[in-house]
Backbone as numpy.savetxt, mean C-alpha at the origin, in Angstrom:
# Nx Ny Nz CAx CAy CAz Cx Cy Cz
30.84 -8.69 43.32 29.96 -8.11 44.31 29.78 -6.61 44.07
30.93 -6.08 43.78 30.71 -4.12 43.30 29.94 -3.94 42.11
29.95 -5.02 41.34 29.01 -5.37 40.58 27.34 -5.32 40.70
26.89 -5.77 41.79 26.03 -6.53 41.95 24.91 -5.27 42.99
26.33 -4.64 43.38 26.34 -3.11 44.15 25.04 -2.36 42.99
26.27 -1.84 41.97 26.37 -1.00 41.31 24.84 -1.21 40.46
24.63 -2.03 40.25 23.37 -2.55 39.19 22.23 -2.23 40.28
22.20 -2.32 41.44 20.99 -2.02 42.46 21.52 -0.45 43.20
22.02 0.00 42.75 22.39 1.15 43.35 20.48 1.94 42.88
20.25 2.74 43.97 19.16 3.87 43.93 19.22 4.98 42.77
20.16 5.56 42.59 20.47 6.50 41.33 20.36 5.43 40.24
21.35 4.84 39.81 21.00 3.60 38.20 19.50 2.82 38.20
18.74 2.73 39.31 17.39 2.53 38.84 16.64 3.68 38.70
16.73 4.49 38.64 16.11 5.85 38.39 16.65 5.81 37.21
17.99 6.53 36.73 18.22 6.27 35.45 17.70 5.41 34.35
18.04 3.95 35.16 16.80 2.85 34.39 15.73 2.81 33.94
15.02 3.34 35.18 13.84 3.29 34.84 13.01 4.66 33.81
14.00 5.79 34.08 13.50 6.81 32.97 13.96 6.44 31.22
14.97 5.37 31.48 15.51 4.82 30.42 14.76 4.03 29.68
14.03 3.21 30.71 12.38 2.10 30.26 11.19 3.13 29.48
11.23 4.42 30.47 10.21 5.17 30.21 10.31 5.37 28.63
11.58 5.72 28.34 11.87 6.42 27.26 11.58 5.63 25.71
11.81 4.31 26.41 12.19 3.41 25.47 10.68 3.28 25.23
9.90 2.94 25.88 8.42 2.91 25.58 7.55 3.99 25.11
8.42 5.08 25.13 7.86 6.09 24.47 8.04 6.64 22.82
9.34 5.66 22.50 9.73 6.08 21.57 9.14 4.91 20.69
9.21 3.60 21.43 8.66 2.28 20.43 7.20 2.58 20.49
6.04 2.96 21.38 4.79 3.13 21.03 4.43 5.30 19.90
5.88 5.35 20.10 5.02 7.05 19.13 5.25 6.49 17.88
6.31 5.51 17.66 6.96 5.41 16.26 5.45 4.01 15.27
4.52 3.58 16.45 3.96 2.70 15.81 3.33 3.42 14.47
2.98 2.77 13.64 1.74 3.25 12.35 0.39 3.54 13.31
0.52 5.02 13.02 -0.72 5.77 12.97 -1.66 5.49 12.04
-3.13 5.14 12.57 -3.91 4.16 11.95 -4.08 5.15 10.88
-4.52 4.69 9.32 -5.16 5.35 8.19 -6.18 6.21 7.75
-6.52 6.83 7.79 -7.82 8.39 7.93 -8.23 7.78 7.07
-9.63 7.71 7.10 -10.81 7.28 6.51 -11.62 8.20 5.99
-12.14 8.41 4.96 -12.56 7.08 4.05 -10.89 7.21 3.02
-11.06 6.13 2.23 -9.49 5.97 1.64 -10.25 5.30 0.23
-9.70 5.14 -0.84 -9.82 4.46 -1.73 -8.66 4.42 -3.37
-8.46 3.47 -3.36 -7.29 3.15 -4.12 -7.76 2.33 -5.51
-7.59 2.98 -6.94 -8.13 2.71 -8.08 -6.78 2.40 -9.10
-6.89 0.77 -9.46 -5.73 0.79 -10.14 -6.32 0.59 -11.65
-6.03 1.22 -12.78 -6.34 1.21 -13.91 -5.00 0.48 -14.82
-5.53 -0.43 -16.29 -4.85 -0.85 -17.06 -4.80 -0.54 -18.31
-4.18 -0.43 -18.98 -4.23 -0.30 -20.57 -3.08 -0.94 -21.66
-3.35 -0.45 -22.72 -2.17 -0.79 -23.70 -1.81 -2.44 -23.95
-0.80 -2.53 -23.63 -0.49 -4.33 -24.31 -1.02 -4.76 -25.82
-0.61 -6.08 -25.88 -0.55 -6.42 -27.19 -2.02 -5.96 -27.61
-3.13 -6.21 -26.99 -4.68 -6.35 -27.32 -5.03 -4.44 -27.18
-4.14 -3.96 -26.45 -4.69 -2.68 -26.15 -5.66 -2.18 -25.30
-6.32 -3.18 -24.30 -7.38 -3.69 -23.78 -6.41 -3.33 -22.21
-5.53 -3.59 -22.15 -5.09 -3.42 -20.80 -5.31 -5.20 -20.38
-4.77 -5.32 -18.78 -5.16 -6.46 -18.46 -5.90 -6.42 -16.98
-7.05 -5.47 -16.87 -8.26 -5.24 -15.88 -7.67 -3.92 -15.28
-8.93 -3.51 -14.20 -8.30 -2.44 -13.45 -9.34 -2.86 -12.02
-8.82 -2.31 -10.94 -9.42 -2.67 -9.92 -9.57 -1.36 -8.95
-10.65 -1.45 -7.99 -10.69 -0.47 -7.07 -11.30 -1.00 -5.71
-10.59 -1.20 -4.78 -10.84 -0.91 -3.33 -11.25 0.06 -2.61
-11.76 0.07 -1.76 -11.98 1.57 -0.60 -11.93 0.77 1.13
-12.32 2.13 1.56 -12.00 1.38 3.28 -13.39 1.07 3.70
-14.69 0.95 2.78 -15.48 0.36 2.97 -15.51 -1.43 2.93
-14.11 -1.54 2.23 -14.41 -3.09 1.47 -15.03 -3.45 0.54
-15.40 -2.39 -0.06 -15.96 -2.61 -1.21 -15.10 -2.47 -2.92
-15.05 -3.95 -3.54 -14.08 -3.90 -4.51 -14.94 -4.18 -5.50
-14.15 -3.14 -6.84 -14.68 -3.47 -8.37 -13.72 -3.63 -9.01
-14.43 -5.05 -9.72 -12.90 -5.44 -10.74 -14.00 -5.26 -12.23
-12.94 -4.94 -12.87 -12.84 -5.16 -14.47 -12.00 -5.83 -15.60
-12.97 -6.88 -15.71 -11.42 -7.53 -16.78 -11.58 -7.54 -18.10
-10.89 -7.69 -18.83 -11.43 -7.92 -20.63 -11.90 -8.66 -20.90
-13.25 -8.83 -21.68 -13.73 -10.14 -21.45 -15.00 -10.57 -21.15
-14.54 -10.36 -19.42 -15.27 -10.80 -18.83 -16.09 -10.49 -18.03
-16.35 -8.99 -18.42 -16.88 -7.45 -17.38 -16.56 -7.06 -16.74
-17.25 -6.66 -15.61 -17.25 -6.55 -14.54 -17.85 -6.98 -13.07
-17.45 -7.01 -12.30 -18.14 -7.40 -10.91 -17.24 -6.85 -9.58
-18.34 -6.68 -8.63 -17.69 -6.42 -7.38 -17.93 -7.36 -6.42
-17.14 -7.67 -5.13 -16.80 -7.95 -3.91 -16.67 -7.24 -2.79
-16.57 -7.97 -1.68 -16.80 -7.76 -0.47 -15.24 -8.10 -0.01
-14.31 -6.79 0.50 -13.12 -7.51 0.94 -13.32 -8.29 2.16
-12.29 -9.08 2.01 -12.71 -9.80 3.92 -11.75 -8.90 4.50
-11.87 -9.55 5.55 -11.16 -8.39 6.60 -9.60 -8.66 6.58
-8.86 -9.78 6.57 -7.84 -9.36 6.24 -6.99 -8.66 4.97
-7.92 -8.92 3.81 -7.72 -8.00 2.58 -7.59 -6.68 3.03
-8.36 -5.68 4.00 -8.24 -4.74 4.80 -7.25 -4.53 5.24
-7.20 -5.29 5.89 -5.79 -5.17 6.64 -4.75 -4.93 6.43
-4.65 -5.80 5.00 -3.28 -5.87 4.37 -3.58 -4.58 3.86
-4.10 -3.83 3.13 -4.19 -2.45 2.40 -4.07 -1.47 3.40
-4.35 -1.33 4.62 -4.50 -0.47 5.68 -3.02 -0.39 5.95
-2.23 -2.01 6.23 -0.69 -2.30 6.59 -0.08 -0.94 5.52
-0.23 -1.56 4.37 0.69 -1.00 2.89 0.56 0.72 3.34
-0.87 1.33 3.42 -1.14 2.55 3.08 -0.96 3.07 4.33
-0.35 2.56 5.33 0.28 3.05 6.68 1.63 3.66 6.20
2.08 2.51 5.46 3.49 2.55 5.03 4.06 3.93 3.86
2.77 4.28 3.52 2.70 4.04 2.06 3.44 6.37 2.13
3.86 6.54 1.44 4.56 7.62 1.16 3.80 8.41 -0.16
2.77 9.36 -0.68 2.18 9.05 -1.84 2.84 10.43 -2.21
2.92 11.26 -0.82 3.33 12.46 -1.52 5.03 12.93 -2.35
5.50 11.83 -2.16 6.75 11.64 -2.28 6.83 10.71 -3.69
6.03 10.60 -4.43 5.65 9.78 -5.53 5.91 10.68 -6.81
6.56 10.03 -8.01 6.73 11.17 -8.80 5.26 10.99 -9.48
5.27 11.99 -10.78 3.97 11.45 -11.33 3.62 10.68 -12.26
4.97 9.94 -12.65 5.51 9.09 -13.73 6.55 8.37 -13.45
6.62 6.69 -13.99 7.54 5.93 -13.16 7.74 5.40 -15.14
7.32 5.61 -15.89 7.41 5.20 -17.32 8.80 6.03 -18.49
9.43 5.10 -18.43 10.30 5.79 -19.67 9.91 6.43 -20.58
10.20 7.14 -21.32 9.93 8.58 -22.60 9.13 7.37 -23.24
9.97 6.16 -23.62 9.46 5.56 -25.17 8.53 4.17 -24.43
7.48 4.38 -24.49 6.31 2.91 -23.98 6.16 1.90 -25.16
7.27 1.91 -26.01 6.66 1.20 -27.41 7.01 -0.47 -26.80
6.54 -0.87 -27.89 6.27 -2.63 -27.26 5.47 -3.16 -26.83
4.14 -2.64 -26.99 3.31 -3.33 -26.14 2.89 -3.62 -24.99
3.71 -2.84 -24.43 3.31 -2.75 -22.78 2.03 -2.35 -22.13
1.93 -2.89 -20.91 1.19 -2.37 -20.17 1.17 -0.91 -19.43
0.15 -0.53 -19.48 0.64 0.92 -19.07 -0.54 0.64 -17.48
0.00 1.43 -16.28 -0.91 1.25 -15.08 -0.98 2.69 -14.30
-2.20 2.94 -14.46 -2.29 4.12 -13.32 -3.32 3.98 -11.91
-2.07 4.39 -10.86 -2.78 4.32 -10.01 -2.97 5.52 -9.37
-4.47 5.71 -9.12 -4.81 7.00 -8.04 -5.04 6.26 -6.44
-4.73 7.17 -5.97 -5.27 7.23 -4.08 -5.86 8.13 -3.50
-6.99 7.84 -3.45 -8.04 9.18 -2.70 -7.57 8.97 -0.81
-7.19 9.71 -0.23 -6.92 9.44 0.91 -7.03 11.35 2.04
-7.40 11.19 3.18 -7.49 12.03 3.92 -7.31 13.26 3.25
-8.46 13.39 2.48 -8.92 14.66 1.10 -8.11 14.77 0.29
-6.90 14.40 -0.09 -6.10 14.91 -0.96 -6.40 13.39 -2.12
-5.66 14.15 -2.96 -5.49 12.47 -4.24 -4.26 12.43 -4.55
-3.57 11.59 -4.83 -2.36 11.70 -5.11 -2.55 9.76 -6.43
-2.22 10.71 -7.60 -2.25 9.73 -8.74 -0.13 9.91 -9.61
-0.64 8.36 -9.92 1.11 7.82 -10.62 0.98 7.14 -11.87
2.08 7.09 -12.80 1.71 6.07 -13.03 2.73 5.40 -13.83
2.97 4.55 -14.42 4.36 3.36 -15.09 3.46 2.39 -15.94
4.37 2.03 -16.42 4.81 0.76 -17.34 4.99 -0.75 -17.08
4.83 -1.99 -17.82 5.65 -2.82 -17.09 7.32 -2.81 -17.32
8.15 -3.33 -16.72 9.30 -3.17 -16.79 9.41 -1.64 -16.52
9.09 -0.63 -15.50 9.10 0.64 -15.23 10.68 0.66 -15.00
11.15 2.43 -14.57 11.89 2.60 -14.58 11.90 2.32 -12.33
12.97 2.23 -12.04 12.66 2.32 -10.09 11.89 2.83 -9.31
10.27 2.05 -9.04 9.63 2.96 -8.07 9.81 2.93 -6.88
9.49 3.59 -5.54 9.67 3.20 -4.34 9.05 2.02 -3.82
9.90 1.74 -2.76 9.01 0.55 -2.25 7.39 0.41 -1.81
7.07 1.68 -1.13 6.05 1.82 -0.98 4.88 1.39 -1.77
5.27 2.06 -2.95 4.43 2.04 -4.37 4.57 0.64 -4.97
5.33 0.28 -4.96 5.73 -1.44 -5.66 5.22 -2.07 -4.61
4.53 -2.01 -3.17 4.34 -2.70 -2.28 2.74 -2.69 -2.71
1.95 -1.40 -2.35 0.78 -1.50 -3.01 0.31 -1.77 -4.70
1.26 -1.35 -5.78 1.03 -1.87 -6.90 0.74 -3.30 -7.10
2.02 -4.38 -6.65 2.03 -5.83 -6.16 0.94 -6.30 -5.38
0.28 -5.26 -4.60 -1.00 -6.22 -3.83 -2.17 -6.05 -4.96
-2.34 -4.75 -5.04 -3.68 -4.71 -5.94 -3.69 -5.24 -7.53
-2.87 -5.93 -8.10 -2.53 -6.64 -8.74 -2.72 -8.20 -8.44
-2.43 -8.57 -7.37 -2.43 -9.84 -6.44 -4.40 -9.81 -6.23
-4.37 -9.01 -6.18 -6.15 -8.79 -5.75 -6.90 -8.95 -7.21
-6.08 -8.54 -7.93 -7.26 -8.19 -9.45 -6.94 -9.55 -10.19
-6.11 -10.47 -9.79 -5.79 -12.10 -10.07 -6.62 -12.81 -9.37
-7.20 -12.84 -7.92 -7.55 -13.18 -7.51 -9.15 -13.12 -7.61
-9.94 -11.98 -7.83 -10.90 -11.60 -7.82 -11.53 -11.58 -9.27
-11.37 -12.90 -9.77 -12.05 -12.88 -11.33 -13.51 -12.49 -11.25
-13.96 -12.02 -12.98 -15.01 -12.00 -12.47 -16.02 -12.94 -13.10
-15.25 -14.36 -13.46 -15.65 -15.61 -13.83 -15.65 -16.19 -12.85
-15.04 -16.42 -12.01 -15.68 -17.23 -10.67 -16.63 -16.69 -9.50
-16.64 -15.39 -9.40 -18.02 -14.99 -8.80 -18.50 -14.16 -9.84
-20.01 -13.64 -8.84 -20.38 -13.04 -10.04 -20.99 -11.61 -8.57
């Protein structure tokens, strides 16, 4: 029952409730602040066995995507909207200034792929770039590298045109 006191006492709901306040203040400041527009993210390929690279792709926050593959030219698309989304998610996340400007070991021999990516974003640019088998990039960067990669597989430019 002192229990039962104590939990409805007038002072501990005040406390409480500035405690609610707080808590809602700290879970809605900490959300992702939406992405400054216009944005656009250009991933380029090169090198490998052919030397040809294996495509390069570019998005913007228009939705408007250009792929290039070897081959097979080029063509653009129309992102849908959750393609958006997901790039908006990443580049919420995304840390660019904190990016070195090289994620590639001294020696690229072997045939590798070499990938550079730029990000035009709220006026500044911030460009990177690696290898396959790179040396540790941040998550950030391996989060958007992995999508727009996922995108430039997806977006042949043999099945649309």
């Amino acid at each position: 029952m002192d229990f039962a006191c104590e939990l409805y006492n007038v002072e501990n709901a005040t406390v409480r409730s500035r405690f609610t306040i707080l808590a809602l203040l700290i879970l809605f400041g900490c959300a992702a602040a939406p992405v400054p527009r216009p944005w656009k993210l250009d991933l380029a390929t090169s090198g490998g066995f052919t030397g040809r690279g294996s495509g390069s792709i570019s998005i913007d926050s228009a939705g408007a995507i250009h792929v290039v593959t070897p081959g097979s030219g080029a063509c653009s698309f129309k992102a849908t909207t959750d393609e958006l989304k997901r790039y908006e998610s990443l580049l919420a996340q995304a840390r660019p200034e904190q990016w070195r400007q090289s994620y590639a070991p001294e020696n690229k021999c072997c045939d590798r792929i070499e990938y550079d990516l730029t990000l035009a974003i709220a006026k500044k640019t911030y460009k990177t770039n690696w290898i396959s088998a790179p040396l540790p990039m941040p998550k950030d960067l391996t989060a958007l590298a992995d999508a727009l990669q996922r995108s430039l597989q997806e977006h042949s430019c043999n099945a649309k045109s």
